[in-house]
C-alpha positions as CSV (number, residue, x, y, z in Angstrom):
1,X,-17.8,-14.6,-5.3
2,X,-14.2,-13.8,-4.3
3,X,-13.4,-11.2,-6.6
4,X,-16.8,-9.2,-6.1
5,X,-15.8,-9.7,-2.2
6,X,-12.6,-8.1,-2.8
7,X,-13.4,-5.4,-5.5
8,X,-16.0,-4.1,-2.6
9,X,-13.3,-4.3,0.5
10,X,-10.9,-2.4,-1.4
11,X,-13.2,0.0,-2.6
12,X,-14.6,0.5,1.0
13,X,-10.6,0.9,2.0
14,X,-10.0,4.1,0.1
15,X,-13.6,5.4,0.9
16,X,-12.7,5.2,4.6
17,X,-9.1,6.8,3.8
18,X,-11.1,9.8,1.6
19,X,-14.1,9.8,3.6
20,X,-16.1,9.3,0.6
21,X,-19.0,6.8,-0.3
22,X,-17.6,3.1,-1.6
23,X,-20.6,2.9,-4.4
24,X,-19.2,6.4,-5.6
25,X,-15.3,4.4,-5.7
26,X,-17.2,1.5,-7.3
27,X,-18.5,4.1,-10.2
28,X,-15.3,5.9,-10.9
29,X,-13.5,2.2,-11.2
30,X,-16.6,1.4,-13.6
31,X,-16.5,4.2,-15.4
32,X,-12.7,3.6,-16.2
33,X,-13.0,0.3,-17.0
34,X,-15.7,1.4,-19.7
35,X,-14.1,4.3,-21.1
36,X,-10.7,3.4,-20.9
37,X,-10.6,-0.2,-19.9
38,X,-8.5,0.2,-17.5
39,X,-9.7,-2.2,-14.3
40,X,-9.6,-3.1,-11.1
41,X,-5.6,-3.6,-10.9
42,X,-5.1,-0.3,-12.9
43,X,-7.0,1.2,-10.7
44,X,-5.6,0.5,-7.4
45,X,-2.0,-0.3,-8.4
46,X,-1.6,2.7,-10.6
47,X,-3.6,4.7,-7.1
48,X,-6.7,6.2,-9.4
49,X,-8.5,6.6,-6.3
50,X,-6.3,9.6,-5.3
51,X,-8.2,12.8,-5.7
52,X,-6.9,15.8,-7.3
53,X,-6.9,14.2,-11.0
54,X,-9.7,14.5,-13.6
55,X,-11.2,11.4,-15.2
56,X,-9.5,12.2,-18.8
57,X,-6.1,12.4,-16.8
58,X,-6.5,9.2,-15.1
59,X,-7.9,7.6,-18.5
60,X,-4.4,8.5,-19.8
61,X,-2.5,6.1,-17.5
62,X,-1.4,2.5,-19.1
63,X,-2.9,-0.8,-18.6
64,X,-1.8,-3.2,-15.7
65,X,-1.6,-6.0,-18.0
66,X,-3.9,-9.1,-19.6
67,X,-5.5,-8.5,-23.0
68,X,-4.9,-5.0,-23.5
69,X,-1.6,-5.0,-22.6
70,X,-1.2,-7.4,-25.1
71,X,-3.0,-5.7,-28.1
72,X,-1.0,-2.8,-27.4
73,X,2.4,-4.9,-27.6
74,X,0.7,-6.9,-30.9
75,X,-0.2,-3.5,-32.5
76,X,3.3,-1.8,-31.8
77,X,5.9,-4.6,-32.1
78,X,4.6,-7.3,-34.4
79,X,5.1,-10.7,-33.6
80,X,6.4,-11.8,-36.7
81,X,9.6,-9.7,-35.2
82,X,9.6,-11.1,-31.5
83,X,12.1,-13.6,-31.4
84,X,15.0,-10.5,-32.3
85,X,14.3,-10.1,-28.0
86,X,12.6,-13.3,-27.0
87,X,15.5,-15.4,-28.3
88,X,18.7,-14.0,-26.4
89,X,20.9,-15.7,-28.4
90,X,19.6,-14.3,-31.0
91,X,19.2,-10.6,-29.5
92,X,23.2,-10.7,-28.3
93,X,24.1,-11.7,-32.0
94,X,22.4,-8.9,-33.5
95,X,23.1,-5.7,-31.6
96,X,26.7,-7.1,-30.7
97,X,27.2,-7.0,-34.6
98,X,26.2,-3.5,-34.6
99,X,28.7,-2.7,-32.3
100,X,26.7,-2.1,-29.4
101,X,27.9,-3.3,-26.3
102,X,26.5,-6.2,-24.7
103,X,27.7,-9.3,-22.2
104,X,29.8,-11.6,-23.9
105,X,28.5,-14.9,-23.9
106,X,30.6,-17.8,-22.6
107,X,28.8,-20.8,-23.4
108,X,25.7,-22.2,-24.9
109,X,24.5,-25.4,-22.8
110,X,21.6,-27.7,-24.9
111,X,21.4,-30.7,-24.0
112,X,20.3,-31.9,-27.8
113,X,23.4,-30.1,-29.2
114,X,25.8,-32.8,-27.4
115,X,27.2,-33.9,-30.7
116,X,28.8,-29.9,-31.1
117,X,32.2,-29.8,-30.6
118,X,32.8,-26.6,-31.2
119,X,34.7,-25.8,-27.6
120,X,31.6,-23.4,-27.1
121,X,28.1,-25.4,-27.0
122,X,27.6,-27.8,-23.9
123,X,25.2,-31.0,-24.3
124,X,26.8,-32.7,-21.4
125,X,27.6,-32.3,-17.4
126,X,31.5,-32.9,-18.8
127,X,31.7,-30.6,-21.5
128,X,29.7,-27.7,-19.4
129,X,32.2,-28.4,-16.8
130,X,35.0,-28.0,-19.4
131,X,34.0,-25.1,-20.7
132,X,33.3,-23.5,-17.3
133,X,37.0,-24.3,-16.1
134,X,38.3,-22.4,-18.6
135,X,35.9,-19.2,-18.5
136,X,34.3,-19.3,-14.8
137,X,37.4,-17.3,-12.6
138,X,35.9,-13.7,-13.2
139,X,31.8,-15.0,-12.6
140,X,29.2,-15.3,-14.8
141,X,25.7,-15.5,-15.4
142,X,23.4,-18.4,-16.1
143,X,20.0,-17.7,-17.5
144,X,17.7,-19.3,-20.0
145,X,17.8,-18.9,-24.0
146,X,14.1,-17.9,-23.7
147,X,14.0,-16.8,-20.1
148,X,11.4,-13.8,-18.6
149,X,10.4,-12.4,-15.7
150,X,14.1,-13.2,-13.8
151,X,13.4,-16.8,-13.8
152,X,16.1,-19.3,-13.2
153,X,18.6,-17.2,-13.4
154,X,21.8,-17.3,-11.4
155,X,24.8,-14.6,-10.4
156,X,28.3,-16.7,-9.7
157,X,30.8,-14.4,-8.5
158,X,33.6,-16.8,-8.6
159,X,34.9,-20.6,-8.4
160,X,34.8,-21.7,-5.0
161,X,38.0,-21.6,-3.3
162,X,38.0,-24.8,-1.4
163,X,36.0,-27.2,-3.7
164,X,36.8,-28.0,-6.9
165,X,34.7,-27.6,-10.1
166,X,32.4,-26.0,-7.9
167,X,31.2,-22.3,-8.2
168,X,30.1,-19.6,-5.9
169,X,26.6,-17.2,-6.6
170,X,26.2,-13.8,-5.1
171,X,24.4,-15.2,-2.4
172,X,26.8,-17.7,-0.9
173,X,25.1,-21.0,-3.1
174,X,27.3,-23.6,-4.9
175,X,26.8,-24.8,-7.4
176,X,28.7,-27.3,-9.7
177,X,28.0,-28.2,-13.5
178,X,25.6,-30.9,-12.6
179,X,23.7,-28.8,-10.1
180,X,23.7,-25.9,-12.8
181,X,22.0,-28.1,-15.2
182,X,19.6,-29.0,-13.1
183,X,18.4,-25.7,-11.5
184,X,18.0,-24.7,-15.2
185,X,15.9,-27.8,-15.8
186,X,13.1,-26.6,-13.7
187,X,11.5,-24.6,-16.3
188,X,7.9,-24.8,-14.8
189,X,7.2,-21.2,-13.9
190,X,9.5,-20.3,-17.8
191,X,6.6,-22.5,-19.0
192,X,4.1,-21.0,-17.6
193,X,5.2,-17.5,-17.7
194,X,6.3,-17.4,-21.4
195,X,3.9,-20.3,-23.5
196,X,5.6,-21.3,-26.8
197,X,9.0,-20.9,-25.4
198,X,11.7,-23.1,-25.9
199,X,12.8,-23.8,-22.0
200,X,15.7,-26.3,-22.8
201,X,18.3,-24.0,-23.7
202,X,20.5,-21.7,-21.6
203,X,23.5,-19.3,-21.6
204,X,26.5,-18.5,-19.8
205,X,26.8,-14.9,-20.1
206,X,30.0,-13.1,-18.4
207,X,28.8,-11.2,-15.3
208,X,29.0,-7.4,-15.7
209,X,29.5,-5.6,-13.3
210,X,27.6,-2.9,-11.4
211,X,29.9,1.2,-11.7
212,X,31.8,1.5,-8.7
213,X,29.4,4.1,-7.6
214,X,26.4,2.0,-8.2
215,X,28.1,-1.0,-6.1
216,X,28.9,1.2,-3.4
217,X,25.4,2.9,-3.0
218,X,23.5,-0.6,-3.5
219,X,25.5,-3.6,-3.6
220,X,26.8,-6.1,-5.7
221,X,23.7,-7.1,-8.0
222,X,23.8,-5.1,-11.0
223,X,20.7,-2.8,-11.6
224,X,19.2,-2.2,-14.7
225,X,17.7,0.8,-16.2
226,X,14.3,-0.1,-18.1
227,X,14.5,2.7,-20.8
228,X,11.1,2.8,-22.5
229,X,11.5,3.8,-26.1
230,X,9.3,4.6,-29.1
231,X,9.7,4.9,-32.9
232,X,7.7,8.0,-33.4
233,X,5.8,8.7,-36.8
234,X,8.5,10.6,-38.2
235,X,10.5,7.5,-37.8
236,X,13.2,9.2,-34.9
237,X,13.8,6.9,-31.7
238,X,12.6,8.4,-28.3
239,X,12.8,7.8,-24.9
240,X,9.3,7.8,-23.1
241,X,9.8,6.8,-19.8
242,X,13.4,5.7,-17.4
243,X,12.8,3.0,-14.5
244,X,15.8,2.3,-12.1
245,X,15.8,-1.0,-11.1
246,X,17.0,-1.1,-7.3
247,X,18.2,-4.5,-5.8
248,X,20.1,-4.4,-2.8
249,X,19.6,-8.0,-2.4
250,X,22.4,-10.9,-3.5
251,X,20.0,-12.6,-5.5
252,X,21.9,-11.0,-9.0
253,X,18.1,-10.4,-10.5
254,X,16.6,-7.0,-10.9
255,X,13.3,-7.5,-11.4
256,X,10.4,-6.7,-9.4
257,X,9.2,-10.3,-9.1
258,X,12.5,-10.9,-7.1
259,X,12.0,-7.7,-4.6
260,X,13.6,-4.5,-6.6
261,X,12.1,-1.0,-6.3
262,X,11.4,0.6,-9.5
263,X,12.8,4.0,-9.1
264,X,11.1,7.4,-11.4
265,X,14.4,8.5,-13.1
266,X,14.5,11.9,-14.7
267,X,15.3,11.4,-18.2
268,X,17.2,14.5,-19.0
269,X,19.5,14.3,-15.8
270,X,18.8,11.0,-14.0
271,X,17.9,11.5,-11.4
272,X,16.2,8.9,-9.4
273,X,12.1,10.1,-8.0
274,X,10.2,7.9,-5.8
275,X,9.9,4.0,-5.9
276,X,6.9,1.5,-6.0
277,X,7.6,-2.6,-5.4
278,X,5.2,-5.3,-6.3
279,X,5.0,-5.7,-2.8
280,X,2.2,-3.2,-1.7
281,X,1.0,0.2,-3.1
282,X,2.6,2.6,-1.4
283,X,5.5,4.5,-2.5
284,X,8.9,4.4,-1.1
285,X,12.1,6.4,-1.0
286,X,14.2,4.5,0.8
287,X,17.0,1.7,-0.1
288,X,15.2,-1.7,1.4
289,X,16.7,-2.8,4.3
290,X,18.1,0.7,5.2
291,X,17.1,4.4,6.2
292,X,18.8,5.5,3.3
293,X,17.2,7.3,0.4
294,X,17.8,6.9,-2.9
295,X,15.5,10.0,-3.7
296,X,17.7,13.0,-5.5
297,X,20.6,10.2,-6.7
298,X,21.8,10.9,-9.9
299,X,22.7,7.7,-11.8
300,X,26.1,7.9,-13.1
301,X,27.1,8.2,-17.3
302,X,23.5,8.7,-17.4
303,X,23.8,10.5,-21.0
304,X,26.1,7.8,-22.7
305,X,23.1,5.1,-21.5
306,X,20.1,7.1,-22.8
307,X,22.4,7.1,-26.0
308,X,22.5,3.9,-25.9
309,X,18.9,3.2,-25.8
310,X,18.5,5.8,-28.6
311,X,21.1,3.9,-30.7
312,X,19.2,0.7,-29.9
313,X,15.4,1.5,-30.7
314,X,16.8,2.8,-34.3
315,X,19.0,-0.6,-35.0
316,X,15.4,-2.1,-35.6
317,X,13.0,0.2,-36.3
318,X,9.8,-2.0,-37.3
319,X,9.3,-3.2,-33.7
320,X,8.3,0.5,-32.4
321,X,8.5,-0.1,-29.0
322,X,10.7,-1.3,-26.7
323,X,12.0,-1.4,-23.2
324,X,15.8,-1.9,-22.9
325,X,17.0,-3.0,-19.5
326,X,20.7,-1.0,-19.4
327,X,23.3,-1.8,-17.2
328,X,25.5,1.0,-15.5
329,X,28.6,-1.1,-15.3
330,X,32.1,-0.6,-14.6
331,X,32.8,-0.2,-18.0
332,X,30.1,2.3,-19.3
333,X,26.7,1.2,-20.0
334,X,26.0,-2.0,-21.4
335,X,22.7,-3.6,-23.0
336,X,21.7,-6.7,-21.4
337,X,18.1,-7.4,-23.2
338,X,14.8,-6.0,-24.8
339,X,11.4,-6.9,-24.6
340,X,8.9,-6.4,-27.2
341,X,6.5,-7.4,-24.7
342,X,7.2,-4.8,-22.0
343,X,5.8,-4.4,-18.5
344,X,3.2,-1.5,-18.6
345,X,3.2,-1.1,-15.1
346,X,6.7,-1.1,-14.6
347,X,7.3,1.8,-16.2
348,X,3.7,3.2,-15.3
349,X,3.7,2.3,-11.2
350,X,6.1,5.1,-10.0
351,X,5.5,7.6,-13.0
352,X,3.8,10.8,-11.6
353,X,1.5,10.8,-14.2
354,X,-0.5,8.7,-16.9
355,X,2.0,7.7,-19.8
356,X,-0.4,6.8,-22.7
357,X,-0.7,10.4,-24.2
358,X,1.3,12.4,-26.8
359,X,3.5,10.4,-29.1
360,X,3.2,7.2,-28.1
361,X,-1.3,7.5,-28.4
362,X,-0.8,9.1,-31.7
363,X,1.7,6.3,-33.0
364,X,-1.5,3.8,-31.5
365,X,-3.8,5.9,-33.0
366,X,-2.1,5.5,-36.7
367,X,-1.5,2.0,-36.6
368,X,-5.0,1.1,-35.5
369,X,-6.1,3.2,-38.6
370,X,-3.6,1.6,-40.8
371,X,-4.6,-2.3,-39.5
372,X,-8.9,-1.0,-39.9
């Protein structure tokens, strides 16, 4: 009864913001669903309800998520090929043999790998400590081998300067190796989240940093651009859609989960559009907890990253699309993951239009005749 109850309350919302009749709402949502299967999140999240759009336009836009979400990842980037990005260990390995440029990683902590000693995997509170006495004085990052979604996940910015062996996040939180190992050993939302996943792993990655220009127009966190690409059927790489990650916050993670903006970014110049959070649907223009707006910015070495993502997508071409999350770092741009199994409506939420048309429907459209 609770999601009937809802389904009618927002649909008798936007017929008192368009003065319009909430059965005629209910039909259009309906009538999506059927045709396009797009549902009741797709249509309120993505804003369907707005007027000024035809049907066949709004049909265009992607799913929110569940099952058809997941077909469309199954059908594009085979599973067979998901642990090159589910496993980062794996993922850094590969591209950083390509010569792409990616985080170095500082340790490898597995608690069934104690009998390693290789100076470089941790299985113990004393060898973790070890290691991070010798590689913690510039930061680092902690996050899981098979980690999504931003969870457990934490920013250190340096040792502590009173305390020793202990080690200071973004935020102010200290933590030493005992306490690291044990905020990484609650892996119940990992588990739930990402099922199949291996949640005992994690790595120490060095932190990279945000470009100066970044840092000093947001803050300290560094923000990712979520570069959507697509292997097209003449086999090139392109970019379909650029989402600037905005997090003001201290909290180190980008993601939307964790309170970022996803900012429209022109592809050809990027330059950041509007914003939509996970927090409402409304769109916003303005740097959270500030007046200022982040509408007009241009991101900079904006060309060197979309090359970057270019470079990427064609380093594995079988998985045909993927979304990069790029970091604009004091060093040039730098690839921090990829996910075969990428947010639709990250990319879809602040686009101005409906993304599932052109190249990337008539890829879809060949593979489905290819697997029938």
């Amino acid at each position: 009864m609770r999601f009937p109850l809802r389904t009618w309350r927002a649909a008798s919302a936007v017929a008192r913001t368009y003065n319009l009749r909430p059965f005629r709402v209910l039909l259009e949502e309906a009538t999506l669903y059927r045709k396009y299967g797009l549902d009741y999140h797709a249509y309120h999240h993505y804003r369907l309800y707005e007027p000024g759009r035809s049907l066949e336009a709004k049909g265009r836009y992607l799913p929110y998520g569940g099952s058809r979400s997941n077909s469309l990842w199954t059908l594009l980037n085979p599973p067979r090929y998901w642990s090159l990005y589910d496993n980062k260990l794996i993922f850094n390995r590969f591209f950083a043999a390509l010569g792409l440029p990616l985080a170095r990683i500082l340790a490898v902590y597995d608690q069934r790998s104690a009998h390693m000693a290789d100076g470089y995997s941790s299985g113990t509170v004393e060898q973790l400590a070890g290691r991070l006495a010798k590689v913690g004085a510039d930061g680092f990052v902690v996050k899981p081998v098979q980690g999504i979604q931003g969870h457990r996940i934490l920013v250190f910015a340096g040792p502590a300067n009173d305390a020793a062996g202990m080690f200071e996040t973004l935020a102010g939180e200290r933590y030493d190796a005992a306490g690291i190992i044990a905020f990484a050993a609650d892996t119940a939302e990992l588990v739930a989240q990402n099922p199949g996943a291996d949640p005992h792993g994690f790595l120490v990655e060095e932190r990279v940093r945000p470009h100066p220009e970044l840092a000093a127009f947001i803050g300290p966190t560094l923000c990712t651009v979520r570069f959507q690409t697509l292997i097209a059927r003449d086999g090139s790489p392109r970019i379909l859609a650029a989402v600037f990650k905005l997090q003001p916050g201290t909290s180190g993670v980008d993601h939307l989960l964790h309170g970022a903006v996803g900012c429209w970014v022109d592809v050809n110049t990027g330059t950041l559009g509007r914003g939509r959070t996970r927090v409402n649907d409304e769109y916003t223009t303005t740097i959270p907890g500030t007046d200022r707006s982040f509408v007009g910015y241009r991101l900079p070495a904006w060309e060197e990253a979309r090359l970057l993502a270019l470079e990427a997508a064609a380093a594995f071409p079988w998985a045909r699309s993927i979304g990069w999350d790029i970091g604009i770092s004091d060093r040039g741009p730098v690839l921090i993951e990829g996910n075969e199994r990428w947010s639709t409506s990250l990319i879809q939420l602040p686009a101005p239009e409906g993304l599932f048309t052109g190249e990337l429907k008539a890829v879809v459209d060949q593979l489905k005749g290819c697997a029938s």
